[in-house]
N, C-alpha and C positions, 0 to 999 in steps of 0.2 A: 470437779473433775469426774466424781463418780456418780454426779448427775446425769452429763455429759456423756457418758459411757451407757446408761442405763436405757438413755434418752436412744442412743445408736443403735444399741440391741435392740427395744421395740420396734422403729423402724426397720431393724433389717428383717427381722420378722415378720411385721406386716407384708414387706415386700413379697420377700418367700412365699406368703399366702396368698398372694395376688396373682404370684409366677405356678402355683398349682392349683388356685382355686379352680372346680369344688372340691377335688381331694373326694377323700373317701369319708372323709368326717359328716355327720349329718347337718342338716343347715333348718334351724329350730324357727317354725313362725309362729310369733307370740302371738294370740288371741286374748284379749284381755277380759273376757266374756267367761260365764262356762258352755260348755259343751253344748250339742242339742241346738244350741239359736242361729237365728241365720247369719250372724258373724261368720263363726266355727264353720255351716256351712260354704260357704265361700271361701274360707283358710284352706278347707281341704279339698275343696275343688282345685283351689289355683296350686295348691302343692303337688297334687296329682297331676296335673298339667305342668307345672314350670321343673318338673323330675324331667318330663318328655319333651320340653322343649331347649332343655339341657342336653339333651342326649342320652338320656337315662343312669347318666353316671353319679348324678347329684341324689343324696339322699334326704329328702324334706320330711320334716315332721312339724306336727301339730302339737304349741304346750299352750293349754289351758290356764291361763293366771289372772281369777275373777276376783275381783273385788272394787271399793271406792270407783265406780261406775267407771271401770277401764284405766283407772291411772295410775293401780298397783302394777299391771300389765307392761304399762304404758314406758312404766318408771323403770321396772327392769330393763327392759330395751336402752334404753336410754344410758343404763348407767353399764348395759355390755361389751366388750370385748369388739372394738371396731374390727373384727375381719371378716364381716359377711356372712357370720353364723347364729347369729341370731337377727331376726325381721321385725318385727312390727306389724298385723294389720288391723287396724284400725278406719270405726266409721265415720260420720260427722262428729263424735263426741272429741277428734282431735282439734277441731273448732269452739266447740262448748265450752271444752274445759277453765281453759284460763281463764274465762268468764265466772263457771258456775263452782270454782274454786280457789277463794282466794289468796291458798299455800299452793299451791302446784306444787311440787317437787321437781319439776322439768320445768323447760321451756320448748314448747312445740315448735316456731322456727328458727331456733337456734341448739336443740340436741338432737337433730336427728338427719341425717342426709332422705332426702325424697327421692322415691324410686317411681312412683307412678299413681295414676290414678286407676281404680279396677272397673267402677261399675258405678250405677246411680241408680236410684229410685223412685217416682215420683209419690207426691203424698194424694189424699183425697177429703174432703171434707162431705163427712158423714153423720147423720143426724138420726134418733131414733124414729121404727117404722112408723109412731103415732103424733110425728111433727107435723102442723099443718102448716105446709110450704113442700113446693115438687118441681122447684129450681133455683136457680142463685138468687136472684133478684128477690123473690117473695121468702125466700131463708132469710136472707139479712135483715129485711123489713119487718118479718117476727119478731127475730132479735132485740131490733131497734123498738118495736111494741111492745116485748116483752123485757125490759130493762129491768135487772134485779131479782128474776123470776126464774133463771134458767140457769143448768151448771152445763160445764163443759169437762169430759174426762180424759185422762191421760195417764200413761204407765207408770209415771214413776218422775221424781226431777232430773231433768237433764236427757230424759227420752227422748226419741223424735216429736211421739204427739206430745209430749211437754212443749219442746220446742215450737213446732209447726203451729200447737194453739195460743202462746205466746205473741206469735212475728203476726199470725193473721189478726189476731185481738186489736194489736197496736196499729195494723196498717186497715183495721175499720174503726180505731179507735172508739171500740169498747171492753178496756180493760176492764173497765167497773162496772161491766152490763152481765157481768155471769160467774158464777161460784165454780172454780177450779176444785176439781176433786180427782186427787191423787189414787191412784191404785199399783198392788205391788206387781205389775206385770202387764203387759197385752193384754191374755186371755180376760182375766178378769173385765178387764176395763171396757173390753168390747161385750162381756157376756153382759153387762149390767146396759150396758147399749142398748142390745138386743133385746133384752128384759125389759125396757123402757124408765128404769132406774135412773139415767143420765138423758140429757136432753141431746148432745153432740160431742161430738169427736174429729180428731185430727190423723189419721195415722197414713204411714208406709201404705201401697198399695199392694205389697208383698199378704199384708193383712186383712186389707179391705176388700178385695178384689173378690171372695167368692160367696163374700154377704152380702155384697151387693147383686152380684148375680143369682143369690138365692131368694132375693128380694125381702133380708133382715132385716137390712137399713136403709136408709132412703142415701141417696147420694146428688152434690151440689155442685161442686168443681174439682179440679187439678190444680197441684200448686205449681208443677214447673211450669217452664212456658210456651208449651208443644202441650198438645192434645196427645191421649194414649191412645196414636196410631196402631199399638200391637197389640193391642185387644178391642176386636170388632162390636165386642159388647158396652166400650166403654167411649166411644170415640165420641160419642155426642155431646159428652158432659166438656163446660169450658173448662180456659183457666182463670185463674184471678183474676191474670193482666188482663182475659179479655171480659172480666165484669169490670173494670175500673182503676184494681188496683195497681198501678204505674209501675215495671219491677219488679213485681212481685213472683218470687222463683224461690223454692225453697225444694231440695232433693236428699234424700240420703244416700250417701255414697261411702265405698271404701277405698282407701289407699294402702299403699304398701312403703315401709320407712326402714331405715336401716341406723345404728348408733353415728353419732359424728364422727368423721374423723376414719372412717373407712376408706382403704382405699380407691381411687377414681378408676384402676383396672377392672378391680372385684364390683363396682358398683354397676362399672359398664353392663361386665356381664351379665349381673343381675335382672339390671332395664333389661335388655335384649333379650331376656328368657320371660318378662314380662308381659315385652310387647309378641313375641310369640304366641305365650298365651291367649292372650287377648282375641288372638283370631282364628284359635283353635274352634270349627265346628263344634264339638262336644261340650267343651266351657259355655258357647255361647249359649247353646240350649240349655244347661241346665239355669244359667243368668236367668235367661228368660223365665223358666219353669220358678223361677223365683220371683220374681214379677221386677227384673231390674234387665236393665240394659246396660251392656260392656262396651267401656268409653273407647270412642275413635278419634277423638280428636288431641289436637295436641297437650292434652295435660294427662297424656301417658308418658310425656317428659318431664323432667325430674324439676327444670326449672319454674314450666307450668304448671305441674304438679302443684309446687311450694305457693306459687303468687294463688292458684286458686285460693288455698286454705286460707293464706292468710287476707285473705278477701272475704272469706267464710266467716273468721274471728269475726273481724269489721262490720259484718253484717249483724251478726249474731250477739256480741257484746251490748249496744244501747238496749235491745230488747229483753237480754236477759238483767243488763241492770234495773230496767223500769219495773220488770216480774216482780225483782225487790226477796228475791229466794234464794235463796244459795247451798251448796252442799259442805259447805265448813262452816 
């Protein structure tokens, strides 16, 4: 009985918050990153943004909670207070994870209501300035020349170019054609690039984009599957799909999630200050000045939102298992 009562009070509670959300209370979006990175950058873009497409009454903040590559973040959320006050944003690494750890503390589509999808990024494959090869075709054929002779670098496990060098290895099947070498960051991993240290790389075009127009690194293709129409500098380079590889799309993206079990008022709302954002002029430019593009299609809904991701695990699990690496 005094379950039963307990049980009644949260719910009437919940409701209450759904009948006043946002209230004057602040509405926290967890970045599970620290500060400084282009996560956090886009947290507090869209927070700036989703105040004003609330009407300015919502008061949004930014909390910081870095650690175990986003999943101490991740897991706070997760285990918060469903009434729309604390967020989630989160990049592809809510796809990675349950792969590249195999205690999660959550479950990605089952703790957490989906709110939308924010933005995408494509990747580029880039190689140092003293590779002989100065297009796709005669890249891979190095490659495939150079079997056992060449490393390939990346930020860190579980990164994008972790990632990205990972899924391309496996879909030109040469895992075993090049010596993966770990570093603790971007910066790094592209200075030792650029330095001639490493032979090639995977990364975000948020990263790549102005060594290659500085003429650092040499560059080969796009992983999504559209040319990068929005930079006239870069339009000419393929993608994978159109060197061969069938499918082949790989993006960094972020979404926005909220605890299970929130209300479907408070979430509505939420969406709907989302998808506002989204098409705020001043968000879009600064997306772009990031080198990503803000999603318009239907997986700004919450139910495409979720089939994306969990289309993103599917994709991302065989290749992280083959890696044979993992962060537990």
């Amino acid at each position: 009985m005094k379950r039963l009562f307990v049980l009644a009070a949260a719910a009437t509670a919940l409701f209450a918050n759904a009948q006043t959300f946002p209230g004057s209370k602040p509405i926290s979006i967890v970045v599970p990153f620290a500060a400084g990175g282009r996560t956090d950058r886009v947290a507090r873009d869209l927070a700036e943004t989703m105040r004003e497409s609330m009407g300015g009454g919502a008061n949004f903040v930014v909390e910081n909670v870095n650690g175990a590559g986003g999943t101490i973040g991740a897991s706070k959320v997760a285990k918060a207070a469903p009434d729309g006050r604390t967020l989630l944003l989160y990049h592809i690494g809510m796809a990675s994870t349950p792969t590249l750890y195999r205690k999660l503390p959550y479950k990605p589509l089952e703790d957490f209501e989906y709110l939308g999808l924010i933005n995408e990024a494509s990747m580029m494959l880039i190689g140092k300035p003293q590779l002989q090869a100065n297009n796709y075709r005669d890249f891979e054929n190095y490659i495939r020349a150079n079997a056992g002779k060449l490393n390939i670098a990346h930020a860190g496990l579980g990164s994008a170019s972790h990632l990205c060098g990972l899924m391309w290895q496996s879909a030109i099947k040469a895992n075993e054609a090049m010596t993966t070498i770990p570093f603790g960051g971007t910066a790094p991993a592209m200075n030792a690039l650029v330095g001639g240290q490493v032979d090639l790389m995977c990364d975000q075009t948020t990263n790549t984009t102005s060594q290659i127009e500085a003429g650092r690194v040499k560059a080969f293709a796009v992983t999504s599957t559209r040319r990068l129409s929005s930079n006239k500098q870069l339009t000419d380079y393929p993608t994978l799909q159109e060197m061969g590889l069938k499918g082949f799309n790989l993006t960094i993206w972020h979404g926005l999630y909220a605890p299970k079990g929130t209300p479907p008022a408070v979430l509505a709302q939420l969406n709907a200050a989302l998808k506002l954002a989204l098409k705020d002029p001043d968000f879009i430019k600064k997306e772009e000045g990031l080198g990503a593009v803000v999603i318009t299609d239907k997986r700004v809904e919450p139910a495409a939102h979720k089939a994306f991701v969990a289309a993103e695990i599917a994709k991302l699990k065989p290749v992280i298992e083959a890696g044979g690496k993992f962060a537990d």
